[in-house]
Each structure stands twice: as structure tokens, then as C-alpha cells.
N, C-alpha and C positions, 0 to 999 in steps of 0.2 A: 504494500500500500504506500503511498505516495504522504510525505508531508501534507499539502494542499488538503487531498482528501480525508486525510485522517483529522486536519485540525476542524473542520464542518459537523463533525461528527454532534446531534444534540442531545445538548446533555440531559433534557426531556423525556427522550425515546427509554433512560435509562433510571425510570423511577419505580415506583410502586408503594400501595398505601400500606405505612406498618402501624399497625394499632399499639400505641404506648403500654399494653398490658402484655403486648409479644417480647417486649424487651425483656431480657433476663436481668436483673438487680443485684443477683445472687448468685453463686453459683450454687451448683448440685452441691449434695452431701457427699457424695464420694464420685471423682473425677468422670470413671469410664462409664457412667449409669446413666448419663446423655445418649440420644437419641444418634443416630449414625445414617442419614439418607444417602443411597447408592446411588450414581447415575453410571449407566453404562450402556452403551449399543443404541440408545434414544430414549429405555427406561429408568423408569424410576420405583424406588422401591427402600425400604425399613429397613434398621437392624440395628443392633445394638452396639453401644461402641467399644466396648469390651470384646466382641467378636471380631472388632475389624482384622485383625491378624486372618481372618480365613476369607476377607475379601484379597488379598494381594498375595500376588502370585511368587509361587518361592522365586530365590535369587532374584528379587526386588531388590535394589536401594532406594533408601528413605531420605532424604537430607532433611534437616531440623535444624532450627536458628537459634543457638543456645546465648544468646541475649540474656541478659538480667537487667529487669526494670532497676533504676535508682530510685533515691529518696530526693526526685529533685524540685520540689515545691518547699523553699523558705519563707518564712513566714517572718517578719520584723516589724516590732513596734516602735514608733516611735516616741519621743517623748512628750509631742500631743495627745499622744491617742490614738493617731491614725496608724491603720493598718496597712502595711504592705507588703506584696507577696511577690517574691521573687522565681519566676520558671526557668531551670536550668535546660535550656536545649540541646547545646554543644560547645563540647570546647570550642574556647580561640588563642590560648595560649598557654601551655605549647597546645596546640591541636591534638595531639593523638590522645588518644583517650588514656590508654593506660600511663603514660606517665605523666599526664595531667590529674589523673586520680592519685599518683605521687606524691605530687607538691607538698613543701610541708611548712610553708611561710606565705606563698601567695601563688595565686592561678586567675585565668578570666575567663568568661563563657559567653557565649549568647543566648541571651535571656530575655520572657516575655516578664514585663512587669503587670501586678493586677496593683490596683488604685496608683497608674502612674502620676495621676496629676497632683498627688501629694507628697510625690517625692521630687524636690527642687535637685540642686550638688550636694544635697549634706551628704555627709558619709552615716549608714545606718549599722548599726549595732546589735550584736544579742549575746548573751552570757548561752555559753555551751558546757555543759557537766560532764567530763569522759573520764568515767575510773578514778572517780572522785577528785579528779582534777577541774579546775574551771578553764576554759578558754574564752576568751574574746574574739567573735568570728564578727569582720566589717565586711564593707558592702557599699564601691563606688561606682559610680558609673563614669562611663570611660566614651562611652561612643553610642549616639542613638542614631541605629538606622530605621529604613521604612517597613522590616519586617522584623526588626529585635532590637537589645542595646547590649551593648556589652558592656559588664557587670565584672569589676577587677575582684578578689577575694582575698583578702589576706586574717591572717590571725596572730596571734601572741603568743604561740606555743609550739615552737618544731618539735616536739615529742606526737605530734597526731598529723597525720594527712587527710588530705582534704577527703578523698574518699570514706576516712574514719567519722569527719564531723558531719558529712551530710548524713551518711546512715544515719547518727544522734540526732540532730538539728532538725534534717527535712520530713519531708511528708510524702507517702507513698503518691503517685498521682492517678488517679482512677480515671476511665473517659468520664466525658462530662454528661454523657447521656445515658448517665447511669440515676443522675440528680439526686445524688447523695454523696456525704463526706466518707473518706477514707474511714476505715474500723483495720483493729488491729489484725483480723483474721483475712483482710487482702493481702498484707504481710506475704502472707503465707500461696492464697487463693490467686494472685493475679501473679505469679511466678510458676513459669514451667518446670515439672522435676530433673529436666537438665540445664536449668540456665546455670550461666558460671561465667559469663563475660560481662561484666556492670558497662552500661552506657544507655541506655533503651529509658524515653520516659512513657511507652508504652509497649505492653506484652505484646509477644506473638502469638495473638488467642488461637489459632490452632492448635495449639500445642498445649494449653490447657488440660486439655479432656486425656493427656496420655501416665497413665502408673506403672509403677516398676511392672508391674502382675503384664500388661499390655507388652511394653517391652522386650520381657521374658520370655513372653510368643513370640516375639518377632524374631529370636535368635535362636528359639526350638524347631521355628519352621525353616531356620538357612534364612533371611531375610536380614539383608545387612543395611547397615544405618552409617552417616555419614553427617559431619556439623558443617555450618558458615556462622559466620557471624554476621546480622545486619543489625544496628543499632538504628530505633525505630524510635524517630522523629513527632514531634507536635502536628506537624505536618501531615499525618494518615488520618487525622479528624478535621482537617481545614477544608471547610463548604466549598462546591465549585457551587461559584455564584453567576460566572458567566453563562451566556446562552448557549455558546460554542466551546469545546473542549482547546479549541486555538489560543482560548484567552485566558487559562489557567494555566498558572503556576507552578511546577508537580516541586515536591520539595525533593530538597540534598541530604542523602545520606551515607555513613560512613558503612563500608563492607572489610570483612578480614574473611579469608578463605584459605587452609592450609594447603601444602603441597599435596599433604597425602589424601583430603576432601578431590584436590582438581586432579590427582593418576586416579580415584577411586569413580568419579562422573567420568573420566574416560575410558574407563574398562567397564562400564556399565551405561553407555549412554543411550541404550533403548529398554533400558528395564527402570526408569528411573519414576520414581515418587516425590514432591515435594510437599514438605510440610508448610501451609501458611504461604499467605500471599508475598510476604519477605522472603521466604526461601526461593518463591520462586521468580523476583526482581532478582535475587543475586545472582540465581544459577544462569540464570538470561542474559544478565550482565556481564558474564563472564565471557561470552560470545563476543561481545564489541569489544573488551580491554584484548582478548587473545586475539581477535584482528590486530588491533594497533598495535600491539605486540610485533605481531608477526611483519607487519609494514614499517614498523620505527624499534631495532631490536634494542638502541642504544634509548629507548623512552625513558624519560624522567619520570621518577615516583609521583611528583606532584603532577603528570599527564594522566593519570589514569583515571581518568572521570567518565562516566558515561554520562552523557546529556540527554536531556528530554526528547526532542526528537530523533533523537542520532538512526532510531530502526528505519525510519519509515523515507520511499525511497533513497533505501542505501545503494550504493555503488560496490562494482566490484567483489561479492558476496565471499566466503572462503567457507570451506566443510566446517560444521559445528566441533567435528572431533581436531580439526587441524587446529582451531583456533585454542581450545583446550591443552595439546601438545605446546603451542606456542607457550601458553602462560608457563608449562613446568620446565621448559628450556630456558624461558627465564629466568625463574625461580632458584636453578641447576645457577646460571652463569654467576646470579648474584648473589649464591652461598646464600638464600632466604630460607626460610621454612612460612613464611606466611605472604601472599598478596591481599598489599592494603590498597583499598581504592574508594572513591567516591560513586553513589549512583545518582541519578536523577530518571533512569529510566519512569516512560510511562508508558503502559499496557492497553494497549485500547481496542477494541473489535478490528479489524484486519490487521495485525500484530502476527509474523509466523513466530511460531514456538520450533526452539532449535533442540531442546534438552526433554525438558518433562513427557510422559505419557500420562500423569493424572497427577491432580492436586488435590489434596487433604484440607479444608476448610472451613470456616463460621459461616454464621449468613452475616452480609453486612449492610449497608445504610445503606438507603433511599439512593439515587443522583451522587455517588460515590463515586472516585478512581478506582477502588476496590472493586464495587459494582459492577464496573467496565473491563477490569482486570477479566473477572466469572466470564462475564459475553464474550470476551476475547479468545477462550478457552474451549466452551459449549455452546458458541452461537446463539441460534434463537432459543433454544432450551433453557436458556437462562431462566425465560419468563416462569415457561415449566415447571422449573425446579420450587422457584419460588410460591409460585401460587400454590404449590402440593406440600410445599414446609407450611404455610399458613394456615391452610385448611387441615390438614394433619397435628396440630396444637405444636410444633415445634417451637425451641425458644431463640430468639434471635442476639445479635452483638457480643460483644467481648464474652459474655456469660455464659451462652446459649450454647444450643446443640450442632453440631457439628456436621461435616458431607464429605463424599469423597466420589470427586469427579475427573470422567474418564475424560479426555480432551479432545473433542470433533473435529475444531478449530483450526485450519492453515497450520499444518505441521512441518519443520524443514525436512528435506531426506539427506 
């Protein structure tokens, strides 16, 4: 599909009405006792998600995005009264995330302010308690742009890293169409039982619904599993408010991918599964950096971006597996064990899929990219899918019951 055409696309065509009582609040009592809708060959059909192990075909790989949400909602008062709340979105200095969760005197980030217009240049304050220690955590602003500000961090105690004092300090961040505050058992609830890389200020709710017990089939049956990391931006909740998807913004996010994740998708690149619509930006995304790879072998780390429209009429196209070989000859030349990169891919109905043969999934919002993402995958059956989760009591968002769809969709060969 052609840029031009793909940016026409309306964002209209891609709604449908969710009644506020389908929204899940909550999650289940126990993970895998959600609801599991199959689609496969143009049906559709039930199951439990505890059984999904016997929907996937042995010698399946799985990819899962082992992300861990942070504590990154600060909350500080000032000495009027007024309250301000600070959203950590992403580092800005140093950028990478892990050793920006390092720092053990000062860091900066890009950050949404909530009651901005009560905070002038003062620098804001709050007393932090760690291990019966007090710390002094401030809080300047450095730079306001048109979609964040950056927010410098320093403290008064190099005995903790800043990764230490948000755990303490901040506040888990829940979506907001949940319309309710954090409780301590999100803690727990809105965290996958493999996350283990902090950056994400929201989960990758596929992955939700999965328990050891689930797991443990999946390696009785031969069924091997495989991580990325995509750190999941403020950005997977921002409304497309234009009429055309030409006019929206897809947002920036950061990817880590081992060596041994990108030999494991190329020795398995037609059995492949992805978990969550982040798994499956990354695994896509890996296609355009192993082009540029493969055309610029001397690229610079800070080139490895994939941009928003970059799929759509591309030029020049190269086999999904070559591009994959390109990334680990990389990887090889620069003694790496990990490719770090930036995405901004967006997924949109005529979008070919070069990697996955089915995706594992929530249902998600109304006039979404997410939404678009589904259509891109299973074409008209989107609607399908959707109307038979609604009418079937299914529960919908971050909370909700879960699908696992086979992909119709413009596949590459």
C-alpha cells in the first residue's frame, strides 16, 4: 500500500459502540479463567484461556514483551496546597533507560504535567523515606515542549537510584478508562508474570491473562517462547482525533531485542506467534532496521529508528528472513548481545505482515491504532470478531478477556 493511500484511511470506518459496563475494572481472580475467543479459517468460536496451549501448534514460537510497568506518576505538593503530578514518559538524559534508572544524584525525563498551570520555575519538592532513610527528591523543569516538558531530577542522597525512589515515591499508572485510582493489588495485577525490564508506563495486557501453570504447557507441548522488549509509551491511549489517519501522530518508542530472540524468529519464521500488539510492532520493526542494516552496514546506533510511515510504499523490498540475518551480522560485527532501537511504526489495514502467523490479544478501544492494528491482521472480520465478543458477554481493555487470531491479512512470502 502506498503512503497517499494508507494516510485517507477513516478513522470512522474503525469504531464501534462499547457499552461502559463491557469495560473490565478489574481483573479476574485468577489470570487464565478469562474467556479465550478463536478466530481461525473465517471462524469464530470459545475457549478457555487456560487451554490455549492446545490451540497452537507444536514447534510454535511465542514472542512476549517482558516490559515492567514503572511507578511513574509523582505526585508533589506544594506549599500552597496545590497539587501537582508529575508523568514520567521517557528518559532524556542519559536516554537509555537502564542507566538512566542508575543515576544516583540527578536524571531528566519527558514528562506530562497534570495541574500544569500551577507550577511556574519553582523547583518542587517531596520528602522520600527509603530504609528508614529520608531523601529529598526535587523536580525542575528544564524544557517545555508541544507534546511534554522535561522535568530534570535530582536528590540528596547517592546511596539510592532513581529507579529505587520512584518505586517508593511514585504511583503505579492505571489506563484512564479504567476511572479509578490505583489500589495496591495493581501492584501486582497490571504486571505480566515475566516482566523484568522497568520502562513501560503501561502493561502489555496480552500478557496479562498468562500463569506459570499456562507456561508449563507450553514447554510440555515443544512450544518455545522467545522475549523483546518494547517499553510502552502514554502514547497507546492518545485519541486519534483527526478524520484521517494522515493526521495523526503515532508515538516513539524504545525496543531492545537480543541476539539470541532475532537467530530464534529466524529459524522459526513461519511458525511464529506474537504476544500483544507491542510484540508484534517490534517483531515488524525488525524488518525495516535489518533493511537499513543490510543497505548502510556501517549505521549508526542512533539511525535505527523506524518511522511512521516508512512501510507503506517502500522501495526496493529485501526477504523478511535476509533482513533478520542482516540484524545478527550486525550484532556479530559489533561484539553486541542486544539491538536497541527506536519505533514509531504504524499498522494500518493494507500493512503486509512479514513475520507473525497469528496474534494473541485484548479487545481494544473504539477509533484506536490498536483497532487498526486487528483490521490490518483479519481484515473485515474484525467487525466479526467484535460484535460476537459483545454479544457473547466478553470483557473488554487492559482487564478483559483475551483472543487469539489467525492473520488473513497481506502476508509477505
Amino acid at each position: 500500500m502506498k503512503k497517499c493511500d494508507a494516510e485517507k484511511i477513516r478513522i470512522a470506518d474503525y469504531s464501534y459502540t462499547l457499552p461502559p459496563e463491557k469495560i473490565a475494572r478489574y481483573p479476574l481472580e485468577k489470570r487464565d479463567s478469562s474467556k479465550l475467543l478463536l478466530f481461525r479459517n473465517n471462524t469464530i468460536s470459545t475457549r478457555p484461556f487456560s487451554g490455549i496451549g492446545a490451540e497452537i501448534p507444536e514447534g510454535s514460537l511465542l514472542v512476549f514483551n517482558d516490559t515492567r510497568v514503572i511507578h511513574a506518576r509523582l505526585i508533589f505538593e506544594k506549599s500552597t496546597g496545590a497539587v501537582i503530578e508529575i508523568f514520567c514518559l521517557s528518559p532524556h538524559a542519559p536516554r537509555d533507560y537502564s542507566v538512566n534508572f542508575q543515576q544516583r544524584t540527578s536524571c531528566s525525563w519527558h514528562c506530562m504535567i497534570g495541574n500544569a498551570k500551577r507550577w511556574k520555575d519553582d523547583v518542587l519538592q517531596m520528602k522520600v523515606s527509603v530504609n528508614n532513610e529520608n531523601v529529598l527528591l526535587s523536580a525542575r523543569k528544564i524544557e517545555s515542549n508541544a507534546d511534554d516538558v522535561i522535568v530534570e531530577f535530582s536528590w540528596n542522597n547517592p546511596g539510592f537510584t532513581f529507579s529505587e525512589l520512584l518505586e517508593i515515591a511514585g504511583k503505579l499508572p492505571i489506563p484512564p478508562y479504567l476511572n479509578r485510582a490505583s489500589e495496591a493489588r495493581d501492584d501486582e495485577t497490571y504486571q505480566t508474570v515475566y516482566s523484568a525490564v522497568e520502562g513501560s508506563v503501561a502493561a502489555p495486557t496480552a500478557g496479562l491473562h498468562f500463569t506459570s501453570e499456562v507456561m508449563r504447557s507450553f514447554r510440555k507441548k515443544g512450544i518455545q517462547s522467545a522475549r523483546v522488549t518494547l517499553h510502552v509509551g502514554a502514547g497507546t491511549f492518545k485519541p486519534m482525533k483527526s478524520e484521517t489517519i494522515g493526521d495523526h501522530d503515532m508515538h516513539m518508542e524504545f525496543i531492545s531485542v537480543s541476539r539470541e530472540t532475532v537467530q530464534a524468529l529466524y529459524e522459526n519464521e513461519n511458525n511464529l506467534i506474537v504476544v500483544g500488539t507491542t510484540s508484534m510492532r517490534t517483531v515488524e520493526s525488525l524488518y525495516y532496521l535489518g533493511k537499513k542494516i543490510l543497505l548502510q552496514p556501517d549505521i549508526q546506533p542512533e539511525e535505527l529508528v523506524v518511522f511512521q510511515w516508512e512501510p507503506y510504499g517502500e522501495e526496493n523490498p529485501v526477504s523478511p528472513k535476509l533482513a533478520l540475518k542482516s540484524i545478527i551480522d550486525y550484532l556479530i560485527r559489533n561484539n553486541a548481545d542486544q539491538l536497541l532501537a527506536f519505533t514509531q511504526v504504524m499498522i494500518v489495514p493494507g500493512y503486509t505482515f512479514h513475520y507473525p502467523q497469528a496474534l494473541i490479544t485484548n479487545f481494544h478501544q473504539p477509533q484506536s491504532t490498536l483497532l487498526l492494528l486487528i483490521a490490518s491482521g483479519i481484515g473485515k472480520y474484525w467487525r466479526d470478531v467484535y460484535d460476537y465478543a459483545l454479544q457473547n458477554d466478553y470483557r473488554f481493555l487492559s482487564y478483559g478477556d483475551s483472543s487469539l487470531l489467525w492473520l488473513t491479512a497481506n502476508q509477505a512470502i
